[in-house]
C-alpha positions in Angstrom: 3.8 -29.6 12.2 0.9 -27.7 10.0 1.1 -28.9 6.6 0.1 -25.7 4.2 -1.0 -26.6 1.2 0.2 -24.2 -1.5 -0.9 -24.9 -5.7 2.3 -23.7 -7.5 2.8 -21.6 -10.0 4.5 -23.1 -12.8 6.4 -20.9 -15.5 9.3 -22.5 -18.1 11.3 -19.7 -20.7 12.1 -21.8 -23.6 14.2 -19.3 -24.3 16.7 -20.0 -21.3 15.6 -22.9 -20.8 14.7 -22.1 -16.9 11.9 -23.7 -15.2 10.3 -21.6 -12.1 8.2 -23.1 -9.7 6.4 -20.3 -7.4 5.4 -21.5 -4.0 4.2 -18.0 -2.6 5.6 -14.4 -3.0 7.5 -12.2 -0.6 10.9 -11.2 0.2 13.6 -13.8 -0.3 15.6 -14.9 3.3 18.0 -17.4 1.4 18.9 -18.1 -1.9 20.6 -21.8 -1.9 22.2 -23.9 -4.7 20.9 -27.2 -3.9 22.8 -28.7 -6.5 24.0 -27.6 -9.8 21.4 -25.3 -11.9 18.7 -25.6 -8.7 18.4 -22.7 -6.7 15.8 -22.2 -4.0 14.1 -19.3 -2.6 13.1 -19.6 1.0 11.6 -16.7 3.0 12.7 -15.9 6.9 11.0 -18.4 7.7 12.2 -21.3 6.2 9.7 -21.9 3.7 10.3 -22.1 0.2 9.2 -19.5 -1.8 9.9 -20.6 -5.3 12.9 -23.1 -7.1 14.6 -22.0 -10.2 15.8 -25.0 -13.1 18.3 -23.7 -15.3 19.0 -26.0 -18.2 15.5 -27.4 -17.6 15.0 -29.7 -21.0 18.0 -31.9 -20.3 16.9 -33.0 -16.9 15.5 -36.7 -16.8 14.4 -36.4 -13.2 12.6 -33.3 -14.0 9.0 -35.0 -13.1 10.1 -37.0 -9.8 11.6 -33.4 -8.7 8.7 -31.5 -8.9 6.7 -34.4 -6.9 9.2 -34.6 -4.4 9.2 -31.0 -3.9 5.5 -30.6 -3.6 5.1 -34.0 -1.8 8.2 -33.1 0.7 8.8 -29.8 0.7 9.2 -29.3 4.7 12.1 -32.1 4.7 14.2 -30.5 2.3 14.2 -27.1 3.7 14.9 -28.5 6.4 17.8 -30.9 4.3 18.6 -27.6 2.7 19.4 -25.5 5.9 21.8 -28.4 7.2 23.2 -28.5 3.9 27.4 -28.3 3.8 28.8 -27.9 0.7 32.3 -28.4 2.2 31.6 -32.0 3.1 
């Protein structure tokens, strides 16, 4: 697999309290709650195009997410798209 590396774009509205991360631009394929208050953009593709953090502040793990995401970002698409919210 090519590993692309892309520098994210980092925005936070104190305001709303919503943390974007912005992998790369385009036209969103999916738009997928990964769990509650993290949604993720991915293009036709599969890759993610940016993650949106509502309620940003109050999350502890905020750090080890945003590592994980850059650091792993092929395996959870790829977590994401095999993702059943009904289990």
């Amino acid at each position: 697999m090519e590993k692309i590396k892309v520098k994210p774009k980092i925005r936070y509205d104190p305001e709303t309290d919503i943390l974007y991360i912005h992998y790369r631009d385009g036209v969103s394929h999916e738009i997928l709650e990964v769990r509650e208050g993290i949604i993720v953009e991915v293009d036709e593709n599969g890759r993610i195009m940016g993650v949106e953090i509502w309620h940003a502040s109050r999350m502890k793990e905020l750090k080890e997410l945003m590592i994980a995401i850059d650091k792993f970002k092929e395996n959870i698409i790829a977590n994401i798209k095999n993702y059943n919210p009904q289990l």
